[in-house]
KOLMARMAR-928993 format. One record per atom (N, C-alpha, C): residue number from 1; residue in three letters; atom name; z, y, x. Coordinates in steps of 0.1 Angstrom, whole numbers, plus 5000, padded with zeros to 4 digits. Layout:
<recs>
REC    i   aa  at     z     y     x
REC  NUM  ALA  CA     Z     Y     X
...
</recs>
This chain:
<recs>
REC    i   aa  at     z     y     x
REC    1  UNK   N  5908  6804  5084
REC    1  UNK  CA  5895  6797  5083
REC    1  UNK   C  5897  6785  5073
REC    2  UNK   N  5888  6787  5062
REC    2  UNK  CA  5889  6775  5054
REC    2  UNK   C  5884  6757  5062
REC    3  UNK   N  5897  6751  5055
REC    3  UNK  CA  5897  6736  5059
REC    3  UNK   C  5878  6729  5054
REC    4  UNK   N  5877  6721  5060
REC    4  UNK  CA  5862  6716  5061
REC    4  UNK   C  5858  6710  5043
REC    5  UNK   N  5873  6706  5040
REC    5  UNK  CA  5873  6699  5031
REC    5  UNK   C  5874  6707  5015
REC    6  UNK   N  5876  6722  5022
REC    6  UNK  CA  5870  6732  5008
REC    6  UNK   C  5859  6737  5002
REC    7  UNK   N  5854  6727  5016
REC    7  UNK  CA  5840  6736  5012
REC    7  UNK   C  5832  6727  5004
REC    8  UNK   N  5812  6728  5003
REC    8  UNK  CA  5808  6723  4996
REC    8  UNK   C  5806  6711  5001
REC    9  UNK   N  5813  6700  4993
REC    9  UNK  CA  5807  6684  4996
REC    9  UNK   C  5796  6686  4999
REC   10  UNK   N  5782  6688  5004
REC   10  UNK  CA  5769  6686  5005
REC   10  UNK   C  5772  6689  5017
REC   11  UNK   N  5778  6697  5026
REC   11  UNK  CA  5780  6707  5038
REC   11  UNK   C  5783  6697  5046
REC   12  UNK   N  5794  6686  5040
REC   12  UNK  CA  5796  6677  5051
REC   12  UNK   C  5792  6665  5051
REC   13  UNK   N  5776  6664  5046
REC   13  UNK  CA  5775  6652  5044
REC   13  UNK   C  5758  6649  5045
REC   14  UNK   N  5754  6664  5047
REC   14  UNK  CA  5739  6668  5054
REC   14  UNK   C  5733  6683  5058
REC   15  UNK   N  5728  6675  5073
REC   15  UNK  CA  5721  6690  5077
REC   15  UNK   C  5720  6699  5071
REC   16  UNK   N  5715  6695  5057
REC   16  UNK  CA  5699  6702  5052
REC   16  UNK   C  5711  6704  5039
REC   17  UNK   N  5723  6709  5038
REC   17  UNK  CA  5735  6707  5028
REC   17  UNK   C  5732  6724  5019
REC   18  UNK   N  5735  6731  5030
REC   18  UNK  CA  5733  6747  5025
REC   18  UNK   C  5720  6752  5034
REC   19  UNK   N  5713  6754  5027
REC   19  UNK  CA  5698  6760  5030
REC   19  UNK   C  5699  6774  5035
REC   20  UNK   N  5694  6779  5049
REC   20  UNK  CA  5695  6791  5050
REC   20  UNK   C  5679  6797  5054
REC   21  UNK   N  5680  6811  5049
REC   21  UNK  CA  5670  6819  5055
REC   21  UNK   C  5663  6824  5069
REC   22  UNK   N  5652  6816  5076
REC   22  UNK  CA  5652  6822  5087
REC   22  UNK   C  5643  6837  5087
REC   23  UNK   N  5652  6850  5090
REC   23  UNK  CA  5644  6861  5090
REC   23  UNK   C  5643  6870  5100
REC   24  UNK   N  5630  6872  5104
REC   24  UNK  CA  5627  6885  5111
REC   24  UNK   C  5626  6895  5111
REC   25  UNK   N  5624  6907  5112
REC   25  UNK  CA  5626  6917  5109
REC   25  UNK   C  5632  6926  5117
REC   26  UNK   N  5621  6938  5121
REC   26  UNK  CA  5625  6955  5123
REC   26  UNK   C  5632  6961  5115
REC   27  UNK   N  5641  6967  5120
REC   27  UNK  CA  5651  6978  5111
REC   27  UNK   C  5655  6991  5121
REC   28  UNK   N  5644  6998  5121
REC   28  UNK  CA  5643  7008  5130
REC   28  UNK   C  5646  7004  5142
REC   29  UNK   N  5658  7005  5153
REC   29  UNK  CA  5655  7000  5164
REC   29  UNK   C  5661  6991  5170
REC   30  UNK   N  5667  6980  5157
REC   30  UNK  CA  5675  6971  5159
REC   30  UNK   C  5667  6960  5155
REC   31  UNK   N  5674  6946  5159
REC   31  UNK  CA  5663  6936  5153
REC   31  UNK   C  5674  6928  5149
REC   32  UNK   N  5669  6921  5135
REC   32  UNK  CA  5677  6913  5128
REC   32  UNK   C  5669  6897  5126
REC   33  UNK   N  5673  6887  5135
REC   33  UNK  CA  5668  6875  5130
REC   33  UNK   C  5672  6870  5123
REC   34  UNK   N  5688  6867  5121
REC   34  UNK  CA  5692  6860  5109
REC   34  UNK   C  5698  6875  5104
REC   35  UNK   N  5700  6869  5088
REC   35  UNK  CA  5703  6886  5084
REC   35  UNK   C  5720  6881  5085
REC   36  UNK   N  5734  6886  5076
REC   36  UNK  CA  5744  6887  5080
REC   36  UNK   C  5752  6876  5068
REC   37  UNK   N  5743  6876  5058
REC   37  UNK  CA  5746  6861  5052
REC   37  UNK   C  5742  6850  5053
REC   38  UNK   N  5726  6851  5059
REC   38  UNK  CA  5725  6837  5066
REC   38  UNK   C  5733  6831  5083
REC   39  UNK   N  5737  6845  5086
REC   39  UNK  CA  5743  6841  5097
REC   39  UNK   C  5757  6834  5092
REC   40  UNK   N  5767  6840  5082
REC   40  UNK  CA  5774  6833  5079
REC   40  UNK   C  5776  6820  5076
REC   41  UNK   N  5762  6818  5069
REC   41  UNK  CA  5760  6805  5062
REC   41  UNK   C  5760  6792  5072
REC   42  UNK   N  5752  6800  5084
REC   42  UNK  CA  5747  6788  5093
REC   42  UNK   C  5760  6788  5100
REC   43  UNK   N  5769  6794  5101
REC   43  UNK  CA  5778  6795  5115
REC   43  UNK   C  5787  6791  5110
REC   44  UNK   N  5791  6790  5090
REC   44  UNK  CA  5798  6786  5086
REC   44  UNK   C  5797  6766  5084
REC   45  UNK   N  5787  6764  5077
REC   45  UNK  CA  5781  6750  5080
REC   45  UNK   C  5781  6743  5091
REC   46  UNK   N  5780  6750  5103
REC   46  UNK  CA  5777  6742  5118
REC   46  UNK   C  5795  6737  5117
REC   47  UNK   N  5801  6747  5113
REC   47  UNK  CA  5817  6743  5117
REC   47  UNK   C  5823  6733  5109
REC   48  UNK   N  5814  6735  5096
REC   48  UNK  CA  5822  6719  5086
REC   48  UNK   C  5813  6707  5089
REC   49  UNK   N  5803  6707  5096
REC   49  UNK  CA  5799  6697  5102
REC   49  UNK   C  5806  6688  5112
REC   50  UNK   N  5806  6702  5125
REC   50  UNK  CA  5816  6698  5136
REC   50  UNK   C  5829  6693  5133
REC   51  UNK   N  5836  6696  5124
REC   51  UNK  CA  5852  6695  5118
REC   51  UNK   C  5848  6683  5112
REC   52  UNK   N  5841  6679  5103
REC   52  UNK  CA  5839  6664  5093
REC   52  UNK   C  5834  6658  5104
REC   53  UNK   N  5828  6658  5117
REC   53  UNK  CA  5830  6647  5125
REC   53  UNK   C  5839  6643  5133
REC   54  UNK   N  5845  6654  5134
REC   54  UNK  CA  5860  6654  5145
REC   54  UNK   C  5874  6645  5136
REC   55  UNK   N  5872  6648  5124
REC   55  UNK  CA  5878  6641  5117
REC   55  UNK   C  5877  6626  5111
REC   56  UNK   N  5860  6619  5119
REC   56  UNK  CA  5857  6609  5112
REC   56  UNK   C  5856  6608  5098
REC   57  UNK   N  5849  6616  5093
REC   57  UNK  CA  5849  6617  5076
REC   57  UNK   C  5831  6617  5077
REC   58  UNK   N  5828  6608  5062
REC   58  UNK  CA  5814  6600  5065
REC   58  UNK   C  5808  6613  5063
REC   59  UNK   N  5794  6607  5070
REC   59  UNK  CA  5783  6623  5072
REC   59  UNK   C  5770  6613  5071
REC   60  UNK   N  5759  6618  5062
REC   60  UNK  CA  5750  6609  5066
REC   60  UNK   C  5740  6611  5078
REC   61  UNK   N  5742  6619  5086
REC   61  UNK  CA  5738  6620  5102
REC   61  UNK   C  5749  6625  5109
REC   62  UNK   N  5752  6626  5123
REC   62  UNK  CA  5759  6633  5134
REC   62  UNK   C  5757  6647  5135
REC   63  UNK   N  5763  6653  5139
REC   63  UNK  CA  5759  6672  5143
REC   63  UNK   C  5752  6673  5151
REC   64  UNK   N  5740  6676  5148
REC   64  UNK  CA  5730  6676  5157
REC   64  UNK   C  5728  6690  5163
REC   65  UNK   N  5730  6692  5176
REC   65  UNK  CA  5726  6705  5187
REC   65  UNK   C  5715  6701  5194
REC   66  UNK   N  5704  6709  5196
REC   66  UNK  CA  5692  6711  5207
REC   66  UNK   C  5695  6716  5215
REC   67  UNK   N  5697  6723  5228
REC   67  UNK  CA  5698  6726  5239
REC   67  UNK   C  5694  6734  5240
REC   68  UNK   N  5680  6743  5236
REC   68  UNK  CA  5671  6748  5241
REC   68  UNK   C  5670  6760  5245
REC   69  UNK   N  5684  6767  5236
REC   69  UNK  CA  5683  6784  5241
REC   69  UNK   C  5691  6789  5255
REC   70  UNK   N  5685  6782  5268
REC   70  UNK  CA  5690  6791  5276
REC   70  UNK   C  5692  6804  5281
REC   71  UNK   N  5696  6813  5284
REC   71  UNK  CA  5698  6823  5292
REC   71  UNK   C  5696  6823  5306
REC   72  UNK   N  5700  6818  5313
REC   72  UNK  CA  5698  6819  5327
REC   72  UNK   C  5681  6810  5328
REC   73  UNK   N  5676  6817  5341
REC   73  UNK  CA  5664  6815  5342
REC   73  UNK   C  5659  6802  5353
REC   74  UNK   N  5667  6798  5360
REC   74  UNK  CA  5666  6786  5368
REC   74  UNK   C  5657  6777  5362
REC   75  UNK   N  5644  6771  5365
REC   75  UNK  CA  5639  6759  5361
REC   75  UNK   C  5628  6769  5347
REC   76  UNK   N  5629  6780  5343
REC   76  UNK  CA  5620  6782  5341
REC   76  UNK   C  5606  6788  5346
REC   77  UNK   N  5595  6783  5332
REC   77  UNK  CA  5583  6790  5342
REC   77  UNK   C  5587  6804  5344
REC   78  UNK   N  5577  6807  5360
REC   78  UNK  CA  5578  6825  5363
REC   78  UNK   C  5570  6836  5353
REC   79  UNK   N  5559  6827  5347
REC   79  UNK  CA  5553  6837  5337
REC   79  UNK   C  5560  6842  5325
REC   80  UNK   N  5571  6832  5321
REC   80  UNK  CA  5576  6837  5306
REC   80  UNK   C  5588  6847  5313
REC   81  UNK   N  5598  6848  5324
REC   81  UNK  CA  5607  6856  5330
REC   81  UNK   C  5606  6870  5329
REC   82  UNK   N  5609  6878  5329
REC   82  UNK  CA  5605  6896  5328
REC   82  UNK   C  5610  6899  5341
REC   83  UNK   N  5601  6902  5347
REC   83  UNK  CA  5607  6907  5367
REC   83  UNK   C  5622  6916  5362
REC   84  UNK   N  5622  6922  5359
REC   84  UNK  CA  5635  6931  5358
REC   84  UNK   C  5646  6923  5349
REC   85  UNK   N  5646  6913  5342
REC   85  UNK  CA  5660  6907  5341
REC   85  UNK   C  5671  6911  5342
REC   86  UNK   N  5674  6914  5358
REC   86  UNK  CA  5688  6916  5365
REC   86  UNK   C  5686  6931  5364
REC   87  UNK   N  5678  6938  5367
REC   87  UNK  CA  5676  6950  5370
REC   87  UNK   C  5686  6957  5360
REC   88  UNK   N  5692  6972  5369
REC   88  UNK  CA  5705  6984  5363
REC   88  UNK   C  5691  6986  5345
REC   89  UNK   N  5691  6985  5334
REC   89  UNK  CA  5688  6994  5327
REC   89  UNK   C  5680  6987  5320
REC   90  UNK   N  5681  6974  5322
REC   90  UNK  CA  5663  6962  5316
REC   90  UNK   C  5668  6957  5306
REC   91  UNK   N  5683  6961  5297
REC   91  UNK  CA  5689  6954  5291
REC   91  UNK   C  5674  6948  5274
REC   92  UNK   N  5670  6953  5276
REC   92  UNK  CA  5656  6950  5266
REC   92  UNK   C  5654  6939  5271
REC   93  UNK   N  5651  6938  5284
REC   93  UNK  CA  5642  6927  5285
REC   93  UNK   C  5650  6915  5284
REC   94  UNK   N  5662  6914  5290
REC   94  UNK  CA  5673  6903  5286
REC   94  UNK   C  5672  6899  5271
REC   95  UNK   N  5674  6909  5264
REC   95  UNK  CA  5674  6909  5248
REC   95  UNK   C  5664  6899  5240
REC   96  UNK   N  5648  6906  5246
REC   96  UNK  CA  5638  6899  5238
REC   96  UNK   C  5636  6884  5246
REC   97  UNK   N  5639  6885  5258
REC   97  UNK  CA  5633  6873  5262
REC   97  UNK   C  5645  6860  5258
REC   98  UNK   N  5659  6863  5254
REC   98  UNK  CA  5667  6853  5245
REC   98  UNK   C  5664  6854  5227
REC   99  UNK   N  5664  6865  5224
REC   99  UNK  CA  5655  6870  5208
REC   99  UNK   C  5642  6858  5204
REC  100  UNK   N  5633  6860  5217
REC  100  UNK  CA  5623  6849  5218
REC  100  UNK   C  5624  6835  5213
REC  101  UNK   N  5631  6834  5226
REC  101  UNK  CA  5641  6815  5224
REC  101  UNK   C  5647  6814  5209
REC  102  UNK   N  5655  6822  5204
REC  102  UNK  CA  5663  6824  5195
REC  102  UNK   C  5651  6819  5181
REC  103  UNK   N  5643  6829  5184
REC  103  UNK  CA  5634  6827  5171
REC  103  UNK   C  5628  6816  5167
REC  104  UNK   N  5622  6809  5179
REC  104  UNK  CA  5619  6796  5182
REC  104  UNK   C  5624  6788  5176
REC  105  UNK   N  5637  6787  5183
REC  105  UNK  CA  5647  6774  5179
REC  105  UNK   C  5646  6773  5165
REC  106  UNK   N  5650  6789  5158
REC  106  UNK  CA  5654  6787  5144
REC  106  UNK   C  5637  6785  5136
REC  107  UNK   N  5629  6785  5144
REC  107  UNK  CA  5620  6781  5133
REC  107  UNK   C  5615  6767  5136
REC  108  UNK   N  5620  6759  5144
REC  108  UNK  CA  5617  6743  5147
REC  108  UNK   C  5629  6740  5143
REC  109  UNK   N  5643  6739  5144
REC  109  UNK  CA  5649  6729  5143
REC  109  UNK   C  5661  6730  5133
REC  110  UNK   N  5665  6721  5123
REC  110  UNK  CA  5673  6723  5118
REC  110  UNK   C  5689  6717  5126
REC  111  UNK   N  5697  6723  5131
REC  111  UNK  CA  5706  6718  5138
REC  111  UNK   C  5721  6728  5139
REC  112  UNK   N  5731  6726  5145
REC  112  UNK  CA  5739  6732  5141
REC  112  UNK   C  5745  6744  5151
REC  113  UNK   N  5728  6746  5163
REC  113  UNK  CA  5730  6761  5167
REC  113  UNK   C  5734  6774  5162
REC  114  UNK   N  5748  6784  5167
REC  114  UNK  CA  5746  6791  5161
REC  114  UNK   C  5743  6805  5171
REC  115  UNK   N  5735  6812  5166
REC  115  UNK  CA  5722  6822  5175
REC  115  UNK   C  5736  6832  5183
REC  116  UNK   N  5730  6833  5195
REC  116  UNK  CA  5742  6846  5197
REC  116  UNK   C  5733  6848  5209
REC  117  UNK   N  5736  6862  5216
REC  117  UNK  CA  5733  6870  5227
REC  117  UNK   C  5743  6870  5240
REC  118  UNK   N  5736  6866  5248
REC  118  UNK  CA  5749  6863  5264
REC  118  UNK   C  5740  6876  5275
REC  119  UNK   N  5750  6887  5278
REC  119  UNK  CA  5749  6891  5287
REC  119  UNK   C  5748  6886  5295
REC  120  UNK   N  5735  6879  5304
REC  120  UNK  CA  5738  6868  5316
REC  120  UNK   C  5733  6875  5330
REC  121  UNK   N  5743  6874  5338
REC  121  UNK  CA  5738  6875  5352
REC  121  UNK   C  5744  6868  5365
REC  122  UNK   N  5741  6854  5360
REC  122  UNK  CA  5745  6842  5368
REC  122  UNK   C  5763  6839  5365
REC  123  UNK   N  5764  6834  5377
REC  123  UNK  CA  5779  6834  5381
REC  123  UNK   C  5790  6841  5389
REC  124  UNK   N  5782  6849  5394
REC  124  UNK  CA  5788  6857  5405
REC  124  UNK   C  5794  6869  5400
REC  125  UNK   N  5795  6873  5386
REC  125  UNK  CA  5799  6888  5378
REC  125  UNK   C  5812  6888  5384
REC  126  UNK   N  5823  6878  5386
REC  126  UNK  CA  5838  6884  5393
REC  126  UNK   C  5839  6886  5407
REC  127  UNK   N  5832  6874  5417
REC  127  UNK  CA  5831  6877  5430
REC  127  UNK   C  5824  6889  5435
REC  128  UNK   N  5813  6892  5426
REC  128  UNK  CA  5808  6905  5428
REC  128  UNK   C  5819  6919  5431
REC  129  UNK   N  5827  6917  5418
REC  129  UNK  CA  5833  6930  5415
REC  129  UNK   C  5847  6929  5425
REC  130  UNK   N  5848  6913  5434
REC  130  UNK  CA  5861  6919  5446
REC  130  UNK   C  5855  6920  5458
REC  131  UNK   N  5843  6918  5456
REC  131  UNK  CA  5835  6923  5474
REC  131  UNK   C  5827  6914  5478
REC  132  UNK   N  5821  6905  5469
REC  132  UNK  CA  5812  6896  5474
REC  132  UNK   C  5797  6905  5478
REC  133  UNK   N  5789  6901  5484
REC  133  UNK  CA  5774  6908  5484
REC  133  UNK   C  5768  6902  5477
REC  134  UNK   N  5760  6907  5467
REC  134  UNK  CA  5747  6896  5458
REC  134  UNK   C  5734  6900  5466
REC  135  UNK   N  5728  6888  5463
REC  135  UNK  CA  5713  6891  5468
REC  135  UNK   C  5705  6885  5452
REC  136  UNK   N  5693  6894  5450
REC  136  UNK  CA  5688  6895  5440
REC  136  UNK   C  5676  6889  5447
REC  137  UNK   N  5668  6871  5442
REC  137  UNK  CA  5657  6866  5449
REC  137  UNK   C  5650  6864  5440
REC  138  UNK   N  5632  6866  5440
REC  138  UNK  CA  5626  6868  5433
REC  138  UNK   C  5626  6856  5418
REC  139  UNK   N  5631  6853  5410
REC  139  UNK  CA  5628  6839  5402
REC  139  UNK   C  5640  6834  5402
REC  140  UNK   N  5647  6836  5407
REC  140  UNK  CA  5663  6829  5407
REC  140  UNK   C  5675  6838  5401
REC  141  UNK   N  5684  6832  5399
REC  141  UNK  CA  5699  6837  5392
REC  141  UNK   C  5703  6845  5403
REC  142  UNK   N  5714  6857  5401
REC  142  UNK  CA  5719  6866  5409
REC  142  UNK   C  5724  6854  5418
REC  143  UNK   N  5730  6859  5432
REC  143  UNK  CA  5737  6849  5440
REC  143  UNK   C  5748  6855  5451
REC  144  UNK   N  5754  6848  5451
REC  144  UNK  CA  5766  6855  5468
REC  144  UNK   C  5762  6852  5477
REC  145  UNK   N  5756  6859  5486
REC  145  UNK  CA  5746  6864  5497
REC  145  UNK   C  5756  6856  5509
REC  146  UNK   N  5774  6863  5507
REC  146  UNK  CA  5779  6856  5513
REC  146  UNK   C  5795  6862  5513
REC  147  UNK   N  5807  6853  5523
REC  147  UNK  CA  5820  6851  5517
REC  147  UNK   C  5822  6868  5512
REC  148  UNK   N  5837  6873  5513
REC  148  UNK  CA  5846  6884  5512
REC  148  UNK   C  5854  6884  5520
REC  149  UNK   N  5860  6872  5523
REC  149  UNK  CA  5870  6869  5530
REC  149  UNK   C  5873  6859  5541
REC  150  UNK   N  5874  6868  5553
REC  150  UNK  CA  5871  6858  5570
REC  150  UNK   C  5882  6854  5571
REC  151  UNK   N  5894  6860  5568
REC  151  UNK  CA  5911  6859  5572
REC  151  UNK   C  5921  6854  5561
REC  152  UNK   N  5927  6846  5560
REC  152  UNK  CA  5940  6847  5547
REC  152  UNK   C  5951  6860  5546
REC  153  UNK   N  5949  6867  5552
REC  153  UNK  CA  5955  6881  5554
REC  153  UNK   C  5951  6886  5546
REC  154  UNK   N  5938  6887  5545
REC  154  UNK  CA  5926  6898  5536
REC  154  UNK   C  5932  6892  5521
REC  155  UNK   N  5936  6878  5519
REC  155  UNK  CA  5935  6874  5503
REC  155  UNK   C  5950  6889  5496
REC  156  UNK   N  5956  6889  5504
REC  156  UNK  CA  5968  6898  5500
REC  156  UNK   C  5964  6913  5498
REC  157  UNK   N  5952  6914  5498
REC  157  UNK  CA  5947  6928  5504
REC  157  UNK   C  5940  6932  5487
REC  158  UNK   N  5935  6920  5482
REC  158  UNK  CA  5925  6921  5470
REC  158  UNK   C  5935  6924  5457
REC  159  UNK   N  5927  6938  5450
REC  159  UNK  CA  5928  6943  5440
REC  159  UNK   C  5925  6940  5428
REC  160  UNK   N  5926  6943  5414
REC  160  UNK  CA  5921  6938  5403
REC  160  UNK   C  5910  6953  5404
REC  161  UNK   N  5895  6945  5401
REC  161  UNK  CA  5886  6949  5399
REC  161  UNK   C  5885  6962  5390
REC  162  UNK   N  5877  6971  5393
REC  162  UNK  CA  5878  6980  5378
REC  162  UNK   C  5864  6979  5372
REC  163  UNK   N  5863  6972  5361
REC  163  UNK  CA  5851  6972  5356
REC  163  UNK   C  5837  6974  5349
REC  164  UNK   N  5844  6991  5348
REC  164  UNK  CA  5836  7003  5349
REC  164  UNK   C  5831  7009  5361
REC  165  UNK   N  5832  6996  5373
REC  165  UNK  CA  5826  7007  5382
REC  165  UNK   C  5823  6994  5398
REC  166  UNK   N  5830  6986  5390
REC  166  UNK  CA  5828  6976  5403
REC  166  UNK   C  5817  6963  5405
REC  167  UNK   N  5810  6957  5412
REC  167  UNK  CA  5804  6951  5413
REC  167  UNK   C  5793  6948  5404
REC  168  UNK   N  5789  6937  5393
REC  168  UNK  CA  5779  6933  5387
REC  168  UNK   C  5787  6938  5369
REC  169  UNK   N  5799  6945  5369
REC  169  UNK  CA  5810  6946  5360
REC  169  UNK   C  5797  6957  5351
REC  170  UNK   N  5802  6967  5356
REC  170  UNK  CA  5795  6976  5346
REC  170  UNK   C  5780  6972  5342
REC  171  UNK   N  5772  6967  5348
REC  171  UNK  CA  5756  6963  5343
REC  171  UNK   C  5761  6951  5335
REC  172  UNK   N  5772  6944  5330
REC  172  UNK  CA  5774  6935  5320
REC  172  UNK   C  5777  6943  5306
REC  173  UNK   N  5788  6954  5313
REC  173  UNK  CA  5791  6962  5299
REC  173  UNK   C  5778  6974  5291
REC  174  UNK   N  5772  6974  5300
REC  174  UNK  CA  5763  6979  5292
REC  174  UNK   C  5749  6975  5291
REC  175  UNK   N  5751  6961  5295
REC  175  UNK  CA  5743  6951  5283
REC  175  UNK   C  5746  6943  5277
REC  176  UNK   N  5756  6942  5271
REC  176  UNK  CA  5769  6943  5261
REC  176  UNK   C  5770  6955  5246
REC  177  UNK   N  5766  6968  5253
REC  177  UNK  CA  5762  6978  5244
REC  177  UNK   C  5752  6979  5241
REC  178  UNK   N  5744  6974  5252
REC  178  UNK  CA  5727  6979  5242
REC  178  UNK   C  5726  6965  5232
REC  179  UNK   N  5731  6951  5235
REC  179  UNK  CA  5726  6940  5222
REC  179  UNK   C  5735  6942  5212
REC  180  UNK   N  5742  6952  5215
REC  180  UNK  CA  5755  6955  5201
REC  180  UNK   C  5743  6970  5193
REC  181  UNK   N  5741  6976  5202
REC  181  UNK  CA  5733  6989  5192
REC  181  UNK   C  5716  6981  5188
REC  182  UNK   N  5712  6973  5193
REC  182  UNK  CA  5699  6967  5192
REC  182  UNK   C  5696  6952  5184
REC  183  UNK   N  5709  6947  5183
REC  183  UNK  CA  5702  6937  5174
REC  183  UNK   C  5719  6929  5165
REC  184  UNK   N  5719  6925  5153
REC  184  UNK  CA  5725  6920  5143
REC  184  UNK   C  5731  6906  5151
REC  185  UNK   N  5730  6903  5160
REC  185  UNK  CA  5733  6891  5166
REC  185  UNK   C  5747  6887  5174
REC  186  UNK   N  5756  6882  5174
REC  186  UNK  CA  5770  6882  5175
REC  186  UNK   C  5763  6883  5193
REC  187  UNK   N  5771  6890  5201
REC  187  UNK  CA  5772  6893  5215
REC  187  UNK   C  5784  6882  5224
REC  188  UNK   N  5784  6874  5229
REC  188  UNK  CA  5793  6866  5240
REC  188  UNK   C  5797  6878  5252
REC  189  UNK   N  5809  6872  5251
REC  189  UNK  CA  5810  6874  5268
REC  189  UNK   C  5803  6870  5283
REC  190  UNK   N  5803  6874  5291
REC  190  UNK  CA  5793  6869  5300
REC  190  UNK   C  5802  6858  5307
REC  191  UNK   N  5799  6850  5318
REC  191  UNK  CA  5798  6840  5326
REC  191  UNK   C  5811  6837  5333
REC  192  UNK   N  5824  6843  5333
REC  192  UNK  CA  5832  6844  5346
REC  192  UNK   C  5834  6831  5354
REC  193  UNK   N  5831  6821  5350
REC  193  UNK  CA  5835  6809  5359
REC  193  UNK   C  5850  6805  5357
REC  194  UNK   N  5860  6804  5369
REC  194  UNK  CA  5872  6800  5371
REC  194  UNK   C  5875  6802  5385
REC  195  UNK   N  5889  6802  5382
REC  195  UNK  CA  5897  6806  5394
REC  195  UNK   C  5890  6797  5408
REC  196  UNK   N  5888  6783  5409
REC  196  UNK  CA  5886  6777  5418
REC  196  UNK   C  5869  6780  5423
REC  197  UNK   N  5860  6784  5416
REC  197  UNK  CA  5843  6789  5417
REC  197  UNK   C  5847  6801  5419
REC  198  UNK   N  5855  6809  5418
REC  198  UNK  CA  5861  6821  5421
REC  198  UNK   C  5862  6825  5435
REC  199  UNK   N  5872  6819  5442
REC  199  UNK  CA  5876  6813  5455
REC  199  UNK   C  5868  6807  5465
REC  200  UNK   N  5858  6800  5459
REC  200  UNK  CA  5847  6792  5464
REC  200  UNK   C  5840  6802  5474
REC  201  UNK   N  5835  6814  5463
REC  201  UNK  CA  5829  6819  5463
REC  201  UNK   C  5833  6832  5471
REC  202  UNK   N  5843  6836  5475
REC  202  UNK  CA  5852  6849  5481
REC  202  UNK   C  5851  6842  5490
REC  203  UNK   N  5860  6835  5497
REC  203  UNK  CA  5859  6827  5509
REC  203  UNK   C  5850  6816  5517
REC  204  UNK   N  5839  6809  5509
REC  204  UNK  CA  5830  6800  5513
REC  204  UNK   C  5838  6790  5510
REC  205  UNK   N  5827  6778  5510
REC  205  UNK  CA  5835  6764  5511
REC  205  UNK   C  5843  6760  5522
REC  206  UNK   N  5838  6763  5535
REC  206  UNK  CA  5847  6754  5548
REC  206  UNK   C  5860  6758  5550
REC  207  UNK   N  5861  6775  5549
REC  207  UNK  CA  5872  6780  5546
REC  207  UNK   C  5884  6775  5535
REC  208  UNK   N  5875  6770  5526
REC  208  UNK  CA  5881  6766  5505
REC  208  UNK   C  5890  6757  5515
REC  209  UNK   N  5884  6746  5521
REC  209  UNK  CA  5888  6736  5524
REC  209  UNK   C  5901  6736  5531
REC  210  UNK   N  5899  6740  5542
REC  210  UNK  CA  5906  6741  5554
REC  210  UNK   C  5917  6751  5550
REC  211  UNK   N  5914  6762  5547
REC  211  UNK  CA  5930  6767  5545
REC  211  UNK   C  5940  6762  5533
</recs>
């Protein structure tokens, strides 16, 4: 990765340094917002920004991020949500309704987002896949209905997941494949949390505690 400081003086010294294309566009049954050299451009810029601040090197504004493209649906309205979300096979509707946001952002703000797709289905994708129960509630993020684990005996008992077949695993991986075959847009990993929201969530809090 080139140092911040090879690149173009203008890059680190304004937003508006390297101009990029915001574009839309069908391409049979993929969709391309940014095309693959404006994606570079922006994703390349956002980082000699971020780098020329980290380094205290003069900029005539800060790196500026908006917030606005979330994925999870908490706190939004129920009319803009697509009922099937979560649902085995809706991976479209996940797609357009962040594609949406996505286009948005890029046509209001100049800032140093860079666009990508999150398989999202809350936080519960690893507790699911060692035995947690999810409950799916109308408007809300997947959830753990409740613990896995009544006994400290049982923790010795738990397997590594297989993730072609276990819990919320495979409906991640293959909406994972459909925003890879459907749209030009770099794909994230989904959600896992940490070991300790891990635990939390296999055994409940009072248990967390106490044992």
């Amino acid at each position: 990765m080139p140092d911040s400081t090879d690149l173009a003086a203008g890059a680190l010294t304004s937003q508006r340094a390297i101009p990029y294309q915001h574009i839309v566009r069908s391409r049979g049954t993929r969709m391309t917002i940014l095309g693959p050299a404006d994606l570079a451009a922006r994703t390349e810029r956002a980082l000699a920004l971020v780098r020329a601040a980290y380094r205290h090197q003069p900029l005539e504004s800060p790196p500026l991020l908006v917030g606005d493209v979330n994925y999870w649906i908490t706190g939004e309205d129920p009319g803009h949500v697509p009922v099937d979300y979560f649902e085995p096979g809706a991976y479209a509707s996940q797609e357009t309704f962040q594609e949406t946001k996505i286009t948005a952002h890029l046509a209001t703000y100049d800032d140093i987002y860079v666009p990508y797709l999150f398989p999202w289905y809350g936080t519960v994708v690893v507790p699911s896949a060692l035995g947690c129960p999810i409950v799916f509630q109308p408007g809300e993020e997947p959830a753990v209905e409740g613990p896995a684990i009544s006994q400290p005996a049982q923790v010795a008992r738990l397997v590594p997941p297989d993730p072609e077949r276990d819990g919320l695993m495979p409906r991640v991986l293959a909406c994972i494949d459909h925003f890879r075959a459907h749209s030009d847009l770099p794909v994230s990993f989904t959600d896992n949390q940490g070991p300790l929201n891990i635990a939390l969530n296999l055994v409940g809090l009072e248990r967390l505690v106490i044992w």
